[in-house]
C-alpha positions as CSV (number, residue, x, y, z in Angstrom):
1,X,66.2,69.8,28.1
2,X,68.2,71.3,25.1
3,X,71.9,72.5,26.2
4,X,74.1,74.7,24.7
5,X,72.9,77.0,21.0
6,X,70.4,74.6,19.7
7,X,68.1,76.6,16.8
8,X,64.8,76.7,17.3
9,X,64.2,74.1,14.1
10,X,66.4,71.8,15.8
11,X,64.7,71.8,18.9
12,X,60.9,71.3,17.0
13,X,62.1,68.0,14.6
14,X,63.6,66.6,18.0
15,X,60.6,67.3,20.0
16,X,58.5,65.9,17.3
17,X,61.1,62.6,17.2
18,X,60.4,61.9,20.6
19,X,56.6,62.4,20.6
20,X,55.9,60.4,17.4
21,X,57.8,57.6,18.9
22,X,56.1,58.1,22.1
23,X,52.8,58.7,21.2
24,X,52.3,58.3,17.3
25,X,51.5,60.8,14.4
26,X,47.8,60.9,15.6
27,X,48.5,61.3,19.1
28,X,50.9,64.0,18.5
29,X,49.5,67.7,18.5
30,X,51.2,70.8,17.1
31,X,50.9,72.2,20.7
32,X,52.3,68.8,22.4
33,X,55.5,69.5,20.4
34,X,55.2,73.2,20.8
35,X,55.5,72.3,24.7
36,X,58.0,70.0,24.2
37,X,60.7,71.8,22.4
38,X,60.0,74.6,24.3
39,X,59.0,77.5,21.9
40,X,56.8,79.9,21.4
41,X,53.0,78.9,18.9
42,X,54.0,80.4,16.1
43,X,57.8,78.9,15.5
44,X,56.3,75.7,13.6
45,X,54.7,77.3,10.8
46,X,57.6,79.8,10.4
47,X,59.8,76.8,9.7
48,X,57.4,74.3,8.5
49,X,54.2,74.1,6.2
50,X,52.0,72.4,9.2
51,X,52.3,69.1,11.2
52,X,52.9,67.2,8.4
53,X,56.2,69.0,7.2
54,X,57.7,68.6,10.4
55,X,56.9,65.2,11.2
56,X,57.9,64.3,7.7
57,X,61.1,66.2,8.9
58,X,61.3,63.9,11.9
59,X,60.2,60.8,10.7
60,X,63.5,61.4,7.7
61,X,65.9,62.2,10.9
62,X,64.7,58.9,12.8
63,X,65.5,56.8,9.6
64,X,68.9,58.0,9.2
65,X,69.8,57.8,12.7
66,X,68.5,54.1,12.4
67,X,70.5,53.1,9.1
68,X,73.7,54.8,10.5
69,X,73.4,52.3,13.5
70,X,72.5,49.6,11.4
71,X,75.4,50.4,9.1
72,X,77.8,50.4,12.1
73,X,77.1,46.5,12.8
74,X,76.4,45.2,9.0
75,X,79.5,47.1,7.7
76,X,82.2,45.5,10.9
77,X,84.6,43.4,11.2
78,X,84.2,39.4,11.4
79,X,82.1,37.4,8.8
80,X,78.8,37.3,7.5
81,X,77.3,35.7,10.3
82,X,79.4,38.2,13.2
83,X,78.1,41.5,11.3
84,X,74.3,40.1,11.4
85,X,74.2,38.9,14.8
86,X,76.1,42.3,15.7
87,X,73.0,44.0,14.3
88,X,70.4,41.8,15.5
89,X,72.0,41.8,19.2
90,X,72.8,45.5,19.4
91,X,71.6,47.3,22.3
92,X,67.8,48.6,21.5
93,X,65.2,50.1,23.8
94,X,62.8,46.9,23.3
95,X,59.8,48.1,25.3
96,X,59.7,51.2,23.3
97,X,59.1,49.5,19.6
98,X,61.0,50.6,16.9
99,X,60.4,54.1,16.1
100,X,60.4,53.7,12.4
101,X,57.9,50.4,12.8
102,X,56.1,52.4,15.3
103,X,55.1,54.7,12.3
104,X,54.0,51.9,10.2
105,X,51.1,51.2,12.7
106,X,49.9,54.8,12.4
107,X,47.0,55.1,9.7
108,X,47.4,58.2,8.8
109,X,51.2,57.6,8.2
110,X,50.7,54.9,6.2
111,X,47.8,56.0,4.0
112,X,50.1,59.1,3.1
113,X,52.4,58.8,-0.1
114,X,55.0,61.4,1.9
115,X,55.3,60.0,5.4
116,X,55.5,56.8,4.2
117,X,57.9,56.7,2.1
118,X,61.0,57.5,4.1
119,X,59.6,54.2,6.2
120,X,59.7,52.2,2.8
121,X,63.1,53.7,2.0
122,X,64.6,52.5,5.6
123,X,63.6,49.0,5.4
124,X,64.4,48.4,1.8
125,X,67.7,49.6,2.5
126,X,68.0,47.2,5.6
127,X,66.7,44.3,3.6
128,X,69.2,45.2,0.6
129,X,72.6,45.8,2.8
130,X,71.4,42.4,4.8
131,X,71.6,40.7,1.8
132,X,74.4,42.4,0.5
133,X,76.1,41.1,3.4
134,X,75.0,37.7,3.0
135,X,75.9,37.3,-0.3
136,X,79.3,38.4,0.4
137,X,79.2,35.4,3.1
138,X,78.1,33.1,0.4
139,X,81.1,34.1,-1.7
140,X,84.1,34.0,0.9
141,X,82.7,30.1,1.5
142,X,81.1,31.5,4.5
143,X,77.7,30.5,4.3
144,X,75.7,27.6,2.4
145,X,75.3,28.4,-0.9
146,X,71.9,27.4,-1.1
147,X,70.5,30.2,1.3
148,X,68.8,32.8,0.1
149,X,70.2,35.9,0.4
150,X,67.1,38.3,-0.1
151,X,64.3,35.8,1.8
152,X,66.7,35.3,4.8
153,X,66.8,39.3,4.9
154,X,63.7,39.8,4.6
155,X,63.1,37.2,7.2
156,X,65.2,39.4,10.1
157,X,63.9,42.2,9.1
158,X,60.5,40.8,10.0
159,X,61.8,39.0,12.8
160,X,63.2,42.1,14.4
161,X,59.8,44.3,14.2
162,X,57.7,41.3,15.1
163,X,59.8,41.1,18.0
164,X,59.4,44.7,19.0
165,X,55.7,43.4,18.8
166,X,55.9,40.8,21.0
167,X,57.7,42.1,23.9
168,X,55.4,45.2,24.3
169,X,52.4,43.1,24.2
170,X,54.2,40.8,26.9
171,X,55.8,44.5,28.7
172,X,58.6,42.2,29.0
173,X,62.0,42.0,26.6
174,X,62.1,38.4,26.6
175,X,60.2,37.7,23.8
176,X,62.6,39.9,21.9
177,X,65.5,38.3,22.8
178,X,64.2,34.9,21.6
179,X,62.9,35.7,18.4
180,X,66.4,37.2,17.7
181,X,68.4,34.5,19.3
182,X,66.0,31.8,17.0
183,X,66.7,33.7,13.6
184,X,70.6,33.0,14.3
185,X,70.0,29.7,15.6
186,X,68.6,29.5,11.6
187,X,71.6,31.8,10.3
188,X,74.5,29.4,12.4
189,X,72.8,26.3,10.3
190,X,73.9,27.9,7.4
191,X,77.4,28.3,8.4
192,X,80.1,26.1,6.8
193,X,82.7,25.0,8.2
194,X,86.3,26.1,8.4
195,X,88.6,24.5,6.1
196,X,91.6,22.3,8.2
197,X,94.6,23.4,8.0
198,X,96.5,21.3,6.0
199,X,99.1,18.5,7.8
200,X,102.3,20.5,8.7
201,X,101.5,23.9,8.0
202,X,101.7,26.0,11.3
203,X,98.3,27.7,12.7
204,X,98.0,31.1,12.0
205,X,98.8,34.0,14.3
């Protein structure tokens, strides 16, 4: 599974990436992940407290992985709109759920202070750069300037989880793709038009 020097650390808060978004936090054992990454039973605790440590480890690893991707499409080229719908419309394994919203279904993730918060941190941050990005919109002329920035963030956010929701209920990715294609149906009514050019002055390019 692992190729080339991969440190036995490594191998365990990858392992335990995989199974949490697999299986969950309760469904994954220390000797599932001991399986998985392929080391011996007493490796976890002589890099980590317990199971909590290392999925905390994993759980913080999944949420940067996810903000870098997000960060590639909010922080592109292309207006307000382009940089949202690049995000919303990136390619996502949709019958897997979300691995960061997959935590927020576990109990015992979400009734712990520690494992929860790198989840809170993850989509506060997506709900702030959306906005950011929105509001940058709203100042080039871009977008209507009665949208709100923060609700209509909030609002993909949502949409994008509840998606995820949807289309493993269904097994099918359809229901994904509409909930994302009807939040930019709502995002292109906000749109304002392009100025016209001006009688006599050449097109651009």
């Amino acid at each position: 599974m692992y190729s080339g020097p991969v440190n036995t650390r490594e191998r365990l808060v990858e392992s335990a990436q995989e199974l949490l978004w697999e299986r969950g936090y309760v469904g994954t054992s220390p000797k599932a992940i001991l399986e998985r990454a392929g080391v011996g039973q007493g490796s976890m605790y002589h890099h980590f407290a317990g199971k909590s440590a290392l999925a905390l480890a994993a759980i913080r690893r999944t949420a940067e992985g996810m903000r870098e991707s997000a960060e590639e499409c909010l922080s592109g080229p292309g207006t307000a709109y382009d940089r949202v719908a690049a995000y919303l419309l990136r390619e996502r394994r949709v019958l897997r759920g979300c691995p960061i919203g997959r935590m927020a279904q576990d109990r015992d993730v979400v009734h712990s202070a520690e494992l929860r918060q790198p989840l809170d941190e993850m989509f506060g941050w997506l709900r702030g750069r959306i906005a950011e990005v929105l509001t940058e919109g709203q100042r080039r002329g871009e977008l209507a300037a009665a949208l709100d920035p923060a609700a209509t963030a909030a609002a993909v956010a949502a949409v994008v989880q509840g998606g995820y929701v949807l289309a493993r209920a269904a097994d099918d990715p359809a229901p994904f793709d509409a909930a994302v294609h009807g939040v930019l149906a709502l995002l292109a009514a906000q749109v304002t038009p392009a100025p016209a050019s001006t009688p006599g002055t050449p097109a651009a390019g």
